[in-house]
DSSP file (Angstrom, degrees, kcal/mol; ACC not computed):
  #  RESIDUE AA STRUCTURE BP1 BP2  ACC     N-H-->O    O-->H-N    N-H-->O    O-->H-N    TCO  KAPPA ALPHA  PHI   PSI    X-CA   Y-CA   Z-CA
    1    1 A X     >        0   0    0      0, 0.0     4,-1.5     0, 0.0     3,-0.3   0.000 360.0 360.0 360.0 -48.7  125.8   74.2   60.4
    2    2 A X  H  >  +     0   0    0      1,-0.3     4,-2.5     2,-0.2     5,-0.1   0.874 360.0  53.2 -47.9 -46.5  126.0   73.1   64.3
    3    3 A X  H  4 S+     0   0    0      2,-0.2    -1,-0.3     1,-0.1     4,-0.2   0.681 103.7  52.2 -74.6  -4.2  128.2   75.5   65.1
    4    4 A X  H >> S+     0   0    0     -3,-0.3     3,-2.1     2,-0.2     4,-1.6   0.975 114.3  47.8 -91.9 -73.0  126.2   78.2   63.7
    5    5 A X  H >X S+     0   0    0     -4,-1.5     4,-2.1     1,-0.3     3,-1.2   0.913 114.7  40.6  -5.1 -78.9  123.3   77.0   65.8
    6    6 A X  H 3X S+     0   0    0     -4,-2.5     4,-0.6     1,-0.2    -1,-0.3   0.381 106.7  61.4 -93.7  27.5  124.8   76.7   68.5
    7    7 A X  H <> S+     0   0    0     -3,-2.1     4,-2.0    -4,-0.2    -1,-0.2   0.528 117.6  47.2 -95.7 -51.5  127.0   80.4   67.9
    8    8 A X  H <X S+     0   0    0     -4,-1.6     4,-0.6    -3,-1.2    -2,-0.2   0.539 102.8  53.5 -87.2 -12.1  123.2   81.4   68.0
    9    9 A X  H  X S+     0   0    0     -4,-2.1     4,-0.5    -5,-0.3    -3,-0.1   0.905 111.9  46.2 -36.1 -71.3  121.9   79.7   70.9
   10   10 A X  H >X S+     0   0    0     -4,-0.6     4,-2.7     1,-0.2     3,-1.0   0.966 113.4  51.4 -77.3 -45.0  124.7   81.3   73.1
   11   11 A X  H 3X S+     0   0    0     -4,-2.0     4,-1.3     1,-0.3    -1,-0.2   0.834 114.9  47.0 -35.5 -40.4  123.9   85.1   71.3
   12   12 A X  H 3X S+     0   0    0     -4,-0.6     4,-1.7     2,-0.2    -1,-0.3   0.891 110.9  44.6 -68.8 -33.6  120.6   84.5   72.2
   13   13 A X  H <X S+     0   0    0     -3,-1.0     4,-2.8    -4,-0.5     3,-0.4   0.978 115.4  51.2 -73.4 -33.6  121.0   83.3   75.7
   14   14 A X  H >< S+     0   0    0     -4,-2.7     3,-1.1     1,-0.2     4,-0.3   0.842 112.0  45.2 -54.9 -86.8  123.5   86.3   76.4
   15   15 A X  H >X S+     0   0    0     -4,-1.3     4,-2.4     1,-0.4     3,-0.6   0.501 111.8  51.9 -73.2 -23.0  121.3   88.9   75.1
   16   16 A X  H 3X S+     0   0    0     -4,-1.7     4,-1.7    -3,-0.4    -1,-0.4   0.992 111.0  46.7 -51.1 -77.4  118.4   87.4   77.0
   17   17 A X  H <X S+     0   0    0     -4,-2.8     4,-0.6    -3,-1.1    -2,-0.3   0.414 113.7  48.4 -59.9   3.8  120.3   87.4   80.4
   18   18 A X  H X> S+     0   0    0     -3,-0.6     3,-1.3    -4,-0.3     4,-1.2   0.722 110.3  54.2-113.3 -65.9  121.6   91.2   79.6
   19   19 A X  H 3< S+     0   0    0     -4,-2.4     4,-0.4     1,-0.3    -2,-0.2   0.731 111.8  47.9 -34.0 -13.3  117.7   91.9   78.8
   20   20 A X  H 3X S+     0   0    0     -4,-1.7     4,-1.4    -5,-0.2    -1,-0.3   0.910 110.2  48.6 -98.0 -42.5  117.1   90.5   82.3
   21   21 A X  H <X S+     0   0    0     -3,-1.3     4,-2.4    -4,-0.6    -2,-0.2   0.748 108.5  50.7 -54.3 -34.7  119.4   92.3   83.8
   22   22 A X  H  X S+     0   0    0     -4,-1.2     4,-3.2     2,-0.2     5,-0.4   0.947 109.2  51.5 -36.7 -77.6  118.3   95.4   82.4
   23   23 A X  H  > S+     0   0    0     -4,-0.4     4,-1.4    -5,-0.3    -2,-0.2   0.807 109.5  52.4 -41.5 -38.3  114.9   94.7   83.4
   24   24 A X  H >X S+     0   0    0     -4,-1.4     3,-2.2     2,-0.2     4,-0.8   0.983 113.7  44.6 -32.1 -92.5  116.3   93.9   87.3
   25   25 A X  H 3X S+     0   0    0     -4,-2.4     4,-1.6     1,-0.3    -2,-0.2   0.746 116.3  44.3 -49.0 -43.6  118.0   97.3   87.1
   26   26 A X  H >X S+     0   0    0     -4,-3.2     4,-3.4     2,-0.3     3,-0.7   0.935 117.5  48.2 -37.8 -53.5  114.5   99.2   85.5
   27   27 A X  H <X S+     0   0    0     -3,-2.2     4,-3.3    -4,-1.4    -1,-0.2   0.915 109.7  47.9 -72.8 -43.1  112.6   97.2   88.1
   28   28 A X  H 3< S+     0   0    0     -4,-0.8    -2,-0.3     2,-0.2    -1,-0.2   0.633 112.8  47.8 -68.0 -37.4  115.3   98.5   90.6
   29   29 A X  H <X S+     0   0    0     -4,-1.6     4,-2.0    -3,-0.7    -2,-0.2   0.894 111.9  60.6 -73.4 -59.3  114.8  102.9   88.9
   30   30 A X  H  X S+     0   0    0     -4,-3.4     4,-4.2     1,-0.2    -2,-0.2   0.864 105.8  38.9 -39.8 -55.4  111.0  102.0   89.5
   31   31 A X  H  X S+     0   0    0     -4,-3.3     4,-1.3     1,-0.2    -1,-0.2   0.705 116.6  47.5 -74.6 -17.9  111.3  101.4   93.1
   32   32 A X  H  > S+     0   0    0     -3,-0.1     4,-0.6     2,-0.1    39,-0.2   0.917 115.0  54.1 -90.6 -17.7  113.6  104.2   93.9
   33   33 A X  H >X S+     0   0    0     -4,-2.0     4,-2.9     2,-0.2     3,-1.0   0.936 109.8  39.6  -9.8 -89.9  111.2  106.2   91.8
   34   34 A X  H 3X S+     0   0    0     -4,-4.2     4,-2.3     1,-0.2    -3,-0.1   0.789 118.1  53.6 -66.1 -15.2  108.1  105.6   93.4
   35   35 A X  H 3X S+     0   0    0     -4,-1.3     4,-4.5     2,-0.2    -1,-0.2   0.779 110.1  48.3 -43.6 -39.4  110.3  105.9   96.9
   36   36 A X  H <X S+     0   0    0     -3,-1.0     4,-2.4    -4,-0.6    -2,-0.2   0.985 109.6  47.9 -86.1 -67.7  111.3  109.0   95.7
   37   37 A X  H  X S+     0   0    0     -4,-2.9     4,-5.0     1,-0.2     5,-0.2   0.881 113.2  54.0 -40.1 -56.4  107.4  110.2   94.7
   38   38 A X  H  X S+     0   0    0     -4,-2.3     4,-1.3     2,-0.2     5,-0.2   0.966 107.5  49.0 -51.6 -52.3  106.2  108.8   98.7
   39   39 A X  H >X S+     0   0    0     -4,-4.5     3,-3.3     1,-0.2     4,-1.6   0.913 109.7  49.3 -41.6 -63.1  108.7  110.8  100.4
   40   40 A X  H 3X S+     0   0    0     -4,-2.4     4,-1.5     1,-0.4    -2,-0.2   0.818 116.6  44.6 -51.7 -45.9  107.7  114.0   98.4
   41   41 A X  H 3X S+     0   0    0     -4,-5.0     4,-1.0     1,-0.2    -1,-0.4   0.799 109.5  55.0 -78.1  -0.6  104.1  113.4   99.2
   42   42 A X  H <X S+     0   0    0     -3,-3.3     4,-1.7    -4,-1.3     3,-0.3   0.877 113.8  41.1 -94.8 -40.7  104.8  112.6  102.6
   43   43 A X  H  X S+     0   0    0     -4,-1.6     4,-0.7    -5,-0.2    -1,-0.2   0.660 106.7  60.0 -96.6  16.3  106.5  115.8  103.0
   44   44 A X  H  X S+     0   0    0     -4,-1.5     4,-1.3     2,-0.2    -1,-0.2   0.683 107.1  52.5 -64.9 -37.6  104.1  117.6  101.2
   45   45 A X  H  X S+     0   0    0     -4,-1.0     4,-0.7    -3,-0.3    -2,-0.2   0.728 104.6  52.7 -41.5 -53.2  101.7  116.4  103.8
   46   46 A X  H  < S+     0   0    0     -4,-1.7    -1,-0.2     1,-0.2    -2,-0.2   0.752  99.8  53.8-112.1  13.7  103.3  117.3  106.2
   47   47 A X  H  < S+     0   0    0     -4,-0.7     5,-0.2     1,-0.1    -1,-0.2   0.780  98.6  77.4 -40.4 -51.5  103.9  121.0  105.4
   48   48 A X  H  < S+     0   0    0     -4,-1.3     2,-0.5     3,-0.1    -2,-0.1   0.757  71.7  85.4 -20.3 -54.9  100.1  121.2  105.0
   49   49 A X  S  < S-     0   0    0     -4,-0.7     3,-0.3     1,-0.1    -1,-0.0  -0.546  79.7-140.1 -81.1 112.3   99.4  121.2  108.4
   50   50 A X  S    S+     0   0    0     -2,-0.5     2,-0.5     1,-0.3    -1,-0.1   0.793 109.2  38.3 -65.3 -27.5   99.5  125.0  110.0
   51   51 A X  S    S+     0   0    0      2,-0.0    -1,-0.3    -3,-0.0    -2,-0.1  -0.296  90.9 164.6 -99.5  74.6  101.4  123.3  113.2
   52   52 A X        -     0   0    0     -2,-0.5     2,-0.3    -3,-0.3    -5,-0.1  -0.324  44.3-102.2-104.7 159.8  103.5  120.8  111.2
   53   53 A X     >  -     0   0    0     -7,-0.2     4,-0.8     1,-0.2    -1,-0.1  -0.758  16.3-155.5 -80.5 129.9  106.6  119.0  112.9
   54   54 A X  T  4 S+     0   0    0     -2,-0.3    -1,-0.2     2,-0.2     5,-0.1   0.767  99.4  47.1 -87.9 -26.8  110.0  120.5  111.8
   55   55 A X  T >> S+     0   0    0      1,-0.2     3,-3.2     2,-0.2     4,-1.9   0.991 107.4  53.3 -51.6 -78.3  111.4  116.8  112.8
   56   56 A X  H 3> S+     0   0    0      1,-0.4     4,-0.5     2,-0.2    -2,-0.2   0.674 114.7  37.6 -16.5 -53.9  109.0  115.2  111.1
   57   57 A X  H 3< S+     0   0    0     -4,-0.8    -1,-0.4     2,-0.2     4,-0.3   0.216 117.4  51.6-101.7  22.5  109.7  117.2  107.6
   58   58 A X  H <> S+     0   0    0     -3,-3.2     4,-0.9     3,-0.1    -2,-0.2   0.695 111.8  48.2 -99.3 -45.3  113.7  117.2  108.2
   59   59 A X  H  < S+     0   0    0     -4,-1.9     4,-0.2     2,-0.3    -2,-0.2   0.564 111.8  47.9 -54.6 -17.8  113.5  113.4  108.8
   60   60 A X  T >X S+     0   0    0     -4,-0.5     4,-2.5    -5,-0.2     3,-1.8   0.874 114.3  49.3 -99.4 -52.9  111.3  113.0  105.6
   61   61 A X  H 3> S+     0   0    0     -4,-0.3     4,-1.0     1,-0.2    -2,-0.3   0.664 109.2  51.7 -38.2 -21.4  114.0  115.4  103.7
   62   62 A X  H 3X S+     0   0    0     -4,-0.9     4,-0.8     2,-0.2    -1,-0.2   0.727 113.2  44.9-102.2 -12.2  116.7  113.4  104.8
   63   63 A X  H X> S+     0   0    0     -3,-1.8     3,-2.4    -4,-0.2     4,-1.6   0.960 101.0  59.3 -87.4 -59.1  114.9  110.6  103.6
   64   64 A X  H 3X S+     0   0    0     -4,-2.5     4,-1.9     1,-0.3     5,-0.2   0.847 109.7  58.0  -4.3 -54.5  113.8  111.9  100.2
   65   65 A X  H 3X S+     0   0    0     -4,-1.0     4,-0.8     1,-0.2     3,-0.3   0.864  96.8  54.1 -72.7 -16.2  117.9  112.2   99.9
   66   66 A X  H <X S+     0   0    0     -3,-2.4     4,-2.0    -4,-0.8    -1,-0.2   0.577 112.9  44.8 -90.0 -13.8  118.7  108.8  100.5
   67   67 A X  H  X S+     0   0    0     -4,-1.6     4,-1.6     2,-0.2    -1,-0.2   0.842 106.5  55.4-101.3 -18.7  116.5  107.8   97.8
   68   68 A X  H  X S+     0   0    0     -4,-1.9     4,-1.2    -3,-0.3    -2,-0.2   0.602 110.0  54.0 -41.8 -51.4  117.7  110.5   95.4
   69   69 A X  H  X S+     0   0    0     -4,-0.8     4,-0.7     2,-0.2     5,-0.2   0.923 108.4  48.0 -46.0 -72.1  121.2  108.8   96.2
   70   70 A X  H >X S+     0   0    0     -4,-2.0     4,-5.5     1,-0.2     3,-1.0   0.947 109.2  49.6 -51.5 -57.8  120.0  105.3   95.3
   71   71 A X  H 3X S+     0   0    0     -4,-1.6     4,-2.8     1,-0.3     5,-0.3   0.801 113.3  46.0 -61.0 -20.9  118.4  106.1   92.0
   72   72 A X  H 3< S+     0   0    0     -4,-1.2    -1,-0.3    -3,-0.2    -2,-0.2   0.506 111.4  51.3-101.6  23.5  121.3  107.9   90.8
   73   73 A X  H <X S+     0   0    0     -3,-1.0     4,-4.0    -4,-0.7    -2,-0.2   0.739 117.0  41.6 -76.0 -67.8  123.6  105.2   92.0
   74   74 A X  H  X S+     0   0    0     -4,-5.5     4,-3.3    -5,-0.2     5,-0.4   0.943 111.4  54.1 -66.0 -33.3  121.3  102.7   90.1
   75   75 A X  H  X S+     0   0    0     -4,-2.8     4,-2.6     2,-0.2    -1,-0.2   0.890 116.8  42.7 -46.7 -38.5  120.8  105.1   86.8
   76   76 A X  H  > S+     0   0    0     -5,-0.3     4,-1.7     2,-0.2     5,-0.2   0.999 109.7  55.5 -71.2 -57.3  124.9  105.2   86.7
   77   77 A X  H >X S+     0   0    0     -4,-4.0     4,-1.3     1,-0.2     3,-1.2   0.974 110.4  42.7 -48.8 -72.2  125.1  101.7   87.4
   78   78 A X  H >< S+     0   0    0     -4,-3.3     3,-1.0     1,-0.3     4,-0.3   0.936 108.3  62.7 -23.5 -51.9  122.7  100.7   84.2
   79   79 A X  H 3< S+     0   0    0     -4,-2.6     3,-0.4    -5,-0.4    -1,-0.3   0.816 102.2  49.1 -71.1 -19.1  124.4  103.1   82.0
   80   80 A X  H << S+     0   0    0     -4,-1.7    -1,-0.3    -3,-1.2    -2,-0.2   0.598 120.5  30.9 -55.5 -36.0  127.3  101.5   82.4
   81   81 A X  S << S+     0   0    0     -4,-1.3    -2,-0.2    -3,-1.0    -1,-0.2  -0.237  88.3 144.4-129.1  23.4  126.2   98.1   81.7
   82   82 A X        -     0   0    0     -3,-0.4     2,-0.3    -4,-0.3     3,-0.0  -0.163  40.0-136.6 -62.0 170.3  123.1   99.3   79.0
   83   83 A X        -     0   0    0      1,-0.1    -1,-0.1   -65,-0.0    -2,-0.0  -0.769  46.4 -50.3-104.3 146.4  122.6   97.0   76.1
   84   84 A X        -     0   0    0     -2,-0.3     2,-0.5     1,-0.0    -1,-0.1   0.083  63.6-167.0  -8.1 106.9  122.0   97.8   72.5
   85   85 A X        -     0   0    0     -3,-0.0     2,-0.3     3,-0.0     5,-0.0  -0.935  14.2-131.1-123.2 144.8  119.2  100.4   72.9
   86   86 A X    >   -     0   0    0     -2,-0.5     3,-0.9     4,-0.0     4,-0.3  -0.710  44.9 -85.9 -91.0 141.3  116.9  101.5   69.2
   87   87 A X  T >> S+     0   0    0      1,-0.3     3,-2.1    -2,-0.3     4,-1.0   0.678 129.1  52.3 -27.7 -84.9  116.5  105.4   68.5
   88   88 A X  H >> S+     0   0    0      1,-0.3     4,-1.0     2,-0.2     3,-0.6   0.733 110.7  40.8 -19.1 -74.6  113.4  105.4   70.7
   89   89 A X  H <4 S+     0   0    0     -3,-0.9    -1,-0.3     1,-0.2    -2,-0.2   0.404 110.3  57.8 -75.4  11.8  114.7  103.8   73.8
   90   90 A X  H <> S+     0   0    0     -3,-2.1     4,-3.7    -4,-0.3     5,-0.5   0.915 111.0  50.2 -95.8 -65.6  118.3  106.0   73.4
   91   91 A X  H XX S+     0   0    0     -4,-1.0     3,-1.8    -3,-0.6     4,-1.6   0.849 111.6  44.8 -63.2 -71.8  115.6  109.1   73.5
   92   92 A X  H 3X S+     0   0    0     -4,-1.0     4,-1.6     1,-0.3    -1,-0.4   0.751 110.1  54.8 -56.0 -24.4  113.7  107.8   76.8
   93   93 A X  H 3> S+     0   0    0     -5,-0.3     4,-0.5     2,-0.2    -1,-0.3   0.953 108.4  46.8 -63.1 -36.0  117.1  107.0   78.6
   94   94 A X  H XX S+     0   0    0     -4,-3.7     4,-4.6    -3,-1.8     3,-0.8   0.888 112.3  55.4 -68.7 -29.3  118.1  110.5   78.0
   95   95 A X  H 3X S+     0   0    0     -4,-1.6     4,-0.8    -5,-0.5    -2,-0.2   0.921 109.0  44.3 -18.7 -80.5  114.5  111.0   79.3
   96   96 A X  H 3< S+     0   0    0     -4,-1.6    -1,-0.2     2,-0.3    -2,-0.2   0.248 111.7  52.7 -68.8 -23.6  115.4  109.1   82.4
   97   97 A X  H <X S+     0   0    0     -3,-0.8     4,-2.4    -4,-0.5     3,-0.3   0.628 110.4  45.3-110.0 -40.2  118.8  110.8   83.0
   98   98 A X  H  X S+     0   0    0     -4,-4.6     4,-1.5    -5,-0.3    -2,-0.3   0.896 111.3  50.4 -97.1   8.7  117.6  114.3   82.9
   99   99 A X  H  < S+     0   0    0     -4,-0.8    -1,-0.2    -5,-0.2    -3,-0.2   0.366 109.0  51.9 -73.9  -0.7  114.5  113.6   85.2
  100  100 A X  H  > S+     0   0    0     -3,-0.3     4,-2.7    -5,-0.2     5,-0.3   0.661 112.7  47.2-102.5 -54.1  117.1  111.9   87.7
  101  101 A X  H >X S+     0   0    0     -4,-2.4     4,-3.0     2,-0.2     3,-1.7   0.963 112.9  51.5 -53.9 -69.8  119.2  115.9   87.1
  102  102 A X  H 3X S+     0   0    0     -4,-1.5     4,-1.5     1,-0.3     5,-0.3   0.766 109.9  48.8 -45.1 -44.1  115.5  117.6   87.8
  103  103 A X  H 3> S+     0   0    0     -5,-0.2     4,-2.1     2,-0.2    -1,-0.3   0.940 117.4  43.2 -67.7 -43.1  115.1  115.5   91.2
  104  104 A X  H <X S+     0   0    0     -4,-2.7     4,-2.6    -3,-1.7    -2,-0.3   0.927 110.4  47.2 -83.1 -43.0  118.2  116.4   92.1
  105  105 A X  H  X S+     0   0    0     -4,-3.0     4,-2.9    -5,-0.3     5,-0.3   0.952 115.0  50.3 -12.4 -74.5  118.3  119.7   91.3
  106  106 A X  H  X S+     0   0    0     -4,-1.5     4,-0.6     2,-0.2     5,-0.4   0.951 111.7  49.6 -30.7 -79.6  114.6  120.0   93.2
  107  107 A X  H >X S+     0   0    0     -4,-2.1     3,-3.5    -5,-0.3     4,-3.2   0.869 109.2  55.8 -39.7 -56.5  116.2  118.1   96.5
  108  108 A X  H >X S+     0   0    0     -4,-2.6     3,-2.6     1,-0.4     4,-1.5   0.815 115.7  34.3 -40.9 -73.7  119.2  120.7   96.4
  109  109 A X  H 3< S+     0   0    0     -4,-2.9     4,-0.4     1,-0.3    -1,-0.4   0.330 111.8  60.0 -81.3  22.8  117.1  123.6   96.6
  110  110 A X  H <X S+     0   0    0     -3,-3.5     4,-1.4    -4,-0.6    -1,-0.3   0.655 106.1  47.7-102.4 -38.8  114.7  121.9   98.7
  111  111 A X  H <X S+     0   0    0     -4,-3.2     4,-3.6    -3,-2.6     3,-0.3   0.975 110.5  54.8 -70.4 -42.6  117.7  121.3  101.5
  112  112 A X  H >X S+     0   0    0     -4,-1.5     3,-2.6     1,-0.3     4,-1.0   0.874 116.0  41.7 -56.3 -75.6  118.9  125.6  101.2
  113  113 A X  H 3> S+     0   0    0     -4,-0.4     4,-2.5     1,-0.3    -1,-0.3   0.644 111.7  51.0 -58.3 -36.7  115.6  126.3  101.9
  114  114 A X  H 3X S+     0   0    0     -4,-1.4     4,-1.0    -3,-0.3    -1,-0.3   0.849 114.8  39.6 -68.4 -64.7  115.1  124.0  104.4
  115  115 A X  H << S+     0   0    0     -4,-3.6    -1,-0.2    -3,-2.6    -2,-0.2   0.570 114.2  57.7-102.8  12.0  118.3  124.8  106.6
  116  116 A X  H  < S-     0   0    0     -4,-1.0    -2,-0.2    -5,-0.3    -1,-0.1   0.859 135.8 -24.4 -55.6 -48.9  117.8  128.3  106.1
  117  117 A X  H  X  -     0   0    0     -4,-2.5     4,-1.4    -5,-0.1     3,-0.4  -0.179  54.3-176.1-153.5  65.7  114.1  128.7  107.4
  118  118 A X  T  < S+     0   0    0     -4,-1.0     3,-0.4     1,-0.2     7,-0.2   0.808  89.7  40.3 -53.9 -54.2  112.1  125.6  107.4
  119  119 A X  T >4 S+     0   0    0      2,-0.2     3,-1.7     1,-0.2    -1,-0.2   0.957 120.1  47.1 -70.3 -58.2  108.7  127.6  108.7
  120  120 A X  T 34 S+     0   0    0     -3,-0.4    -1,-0.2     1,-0.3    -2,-0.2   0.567 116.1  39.8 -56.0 -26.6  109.5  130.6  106.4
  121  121 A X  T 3X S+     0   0    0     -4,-1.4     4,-4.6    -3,-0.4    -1,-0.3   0.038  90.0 112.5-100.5  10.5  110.2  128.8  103.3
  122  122 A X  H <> S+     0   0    0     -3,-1.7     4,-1.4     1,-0.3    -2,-0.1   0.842  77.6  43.5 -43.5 -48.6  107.2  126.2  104.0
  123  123 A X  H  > S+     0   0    0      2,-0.2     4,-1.6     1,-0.2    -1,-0.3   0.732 115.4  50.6 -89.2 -31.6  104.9  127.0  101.4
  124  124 A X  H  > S+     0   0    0      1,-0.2     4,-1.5     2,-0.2    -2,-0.2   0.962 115.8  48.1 -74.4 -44.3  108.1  127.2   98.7
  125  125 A X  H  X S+     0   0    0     -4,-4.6     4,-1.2     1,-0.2    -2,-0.2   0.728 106.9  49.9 -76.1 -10.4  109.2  123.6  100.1
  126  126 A X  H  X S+     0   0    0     -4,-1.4     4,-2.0     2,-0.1    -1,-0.2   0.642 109.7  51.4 -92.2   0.6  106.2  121.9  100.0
  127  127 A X  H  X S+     0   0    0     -4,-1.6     4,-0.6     2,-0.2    -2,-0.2   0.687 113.0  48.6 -80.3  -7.0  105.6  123.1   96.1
  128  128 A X  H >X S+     0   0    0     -4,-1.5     4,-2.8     2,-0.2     3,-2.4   0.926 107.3  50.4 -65.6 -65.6  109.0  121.8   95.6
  129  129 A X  H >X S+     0   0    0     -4,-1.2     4,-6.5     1,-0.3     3,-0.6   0.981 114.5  52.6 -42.1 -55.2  108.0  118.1   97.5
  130  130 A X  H 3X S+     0   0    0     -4,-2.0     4,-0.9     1,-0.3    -1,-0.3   0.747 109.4  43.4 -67.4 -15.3  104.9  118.5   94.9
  131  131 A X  H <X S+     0   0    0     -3,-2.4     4,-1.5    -4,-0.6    -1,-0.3   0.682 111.4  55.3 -71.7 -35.3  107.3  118.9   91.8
  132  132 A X  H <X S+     0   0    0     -4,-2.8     4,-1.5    -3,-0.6     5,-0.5   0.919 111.7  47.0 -64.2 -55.5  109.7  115.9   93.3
  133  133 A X  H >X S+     0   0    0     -4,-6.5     4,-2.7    -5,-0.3     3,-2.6   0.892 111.6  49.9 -67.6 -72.9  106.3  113.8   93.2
  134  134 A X  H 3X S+     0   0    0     -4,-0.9     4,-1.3     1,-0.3    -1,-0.2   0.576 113.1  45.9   2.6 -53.8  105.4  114.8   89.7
  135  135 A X  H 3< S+     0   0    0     -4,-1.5    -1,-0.3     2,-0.2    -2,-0.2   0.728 105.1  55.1 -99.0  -4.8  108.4  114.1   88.4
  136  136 A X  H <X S+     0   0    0     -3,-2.6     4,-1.3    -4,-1.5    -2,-0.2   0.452 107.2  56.7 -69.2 -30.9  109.1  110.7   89.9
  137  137 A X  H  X S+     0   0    0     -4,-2.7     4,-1.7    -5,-0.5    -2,-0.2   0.912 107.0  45.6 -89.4 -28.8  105.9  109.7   88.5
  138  138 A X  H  X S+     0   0    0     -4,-1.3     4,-1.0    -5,-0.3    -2,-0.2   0.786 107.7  58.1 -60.0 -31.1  106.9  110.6   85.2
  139  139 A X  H >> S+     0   0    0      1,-0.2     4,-1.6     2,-0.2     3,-1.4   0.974 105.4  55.1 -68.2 -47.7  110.3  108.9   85.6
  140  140 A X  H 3X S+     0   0    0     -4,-1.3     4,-1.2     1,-0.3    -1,-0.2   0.685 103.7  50.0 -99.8 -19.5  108.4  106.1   86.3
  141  141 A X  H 3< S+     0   0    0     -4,-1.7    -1,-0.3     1,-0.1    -2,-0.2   0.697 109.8  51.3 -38.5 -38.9  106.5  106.2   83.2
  142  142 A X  H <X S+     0   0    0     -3,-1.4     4,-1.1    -4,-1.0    -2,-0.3   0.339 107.2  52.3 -93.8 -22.8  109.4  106.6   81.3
  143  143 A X  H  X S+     0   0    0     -4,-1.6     4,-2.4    -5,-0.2    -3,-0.2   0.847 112.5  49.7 -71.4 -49.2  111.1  103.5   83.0
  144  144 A X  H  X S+     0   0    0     -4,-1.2     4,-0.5    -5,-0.3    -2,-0.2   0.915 107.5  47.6 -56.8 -43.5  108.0  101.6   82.2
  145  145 A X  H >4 S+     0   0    0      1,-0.2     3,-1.9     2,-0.2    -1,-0.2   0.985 116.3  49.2 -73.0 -41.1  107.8  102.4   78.5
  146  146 A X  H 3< S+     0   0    0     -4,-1.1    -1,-0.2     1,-0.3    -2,-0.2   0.816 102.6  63.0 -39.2 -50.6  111.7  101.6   78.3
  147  147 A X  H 3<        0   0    0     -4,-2.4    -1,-0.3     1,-0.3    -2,-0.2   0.200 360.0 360.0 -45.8 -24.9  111.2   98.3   80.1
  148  148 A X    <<        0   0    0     -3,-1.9    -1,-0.3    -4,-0.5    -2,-0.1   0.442 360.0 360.0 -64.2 360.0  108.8   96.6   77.3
């Protein structure tokens, strides 16, 4: 009877500490998320403006990638180390992996255009930037609901 207790102790503390870790890494998709979402409005921003700086929006693209980078760094890293997940949260991870494909996707075509004609393609790259935000706030919905 003790050992069964305490057989169920340590199952509970493990599964706790991989639910905490999970939650780390989630907390960890949120912030490259909403990273992801600031850039996009930032270089939505600054497209806006009819004399806009081509530094200014390559430096905000280059940043956009580095954050595009992380989250699918951290996404890989999680999936790797996931936990038991129920039929629901299976369906929002798949969520979560192709809205991570759809960001990257975006950013690709966001860069052709970008070192092809930054001023000529403006209007196409900042409806891109405005799809990027869109869909980083949905990612981050979907992180949240996972997260519970």
């Amino acid at each position: 009877m003790m050992t069964r207790a305490l057989a169920l102790a340590a199952c509970l503390a493990l599964s706790s500490l991989a639910a905490r870790a999970d939650s780390k890494a989630f907390r960890s998709i949120l912030g490259d998320a909403a990273n992801i979402e600031k850039d996009a409005l930032a270089i939505q921003a600054v497209l806006k403006t009819k004399n806009f700086d081509a530094g200014t929006a390559k430096r905000d693209i280059d940043s956009l990638g580095a954050d595009i980078a992380a989250l699918r760094k951290d996404v890989e890293a999680i999936e790797a180390n996931l936990s038991s997940l129920n039929d629901q949260q299976k369906k929002d991870w798949e969520l979560i992996k192709t809205k991570v494909q759809l960001l990257t996707i975006f950013y690709d075509r966001k860069v052709e255009l970008m070192n092809s004609d930054l001023a000529k393609n403006r209007a196409t790259i900042r409806a891109l930037a405005g799809g990027i935000a869109k869909r980083a706030e949905m990612l981050q919905q979907t992180v949240n609901r996972l997260d519970r």
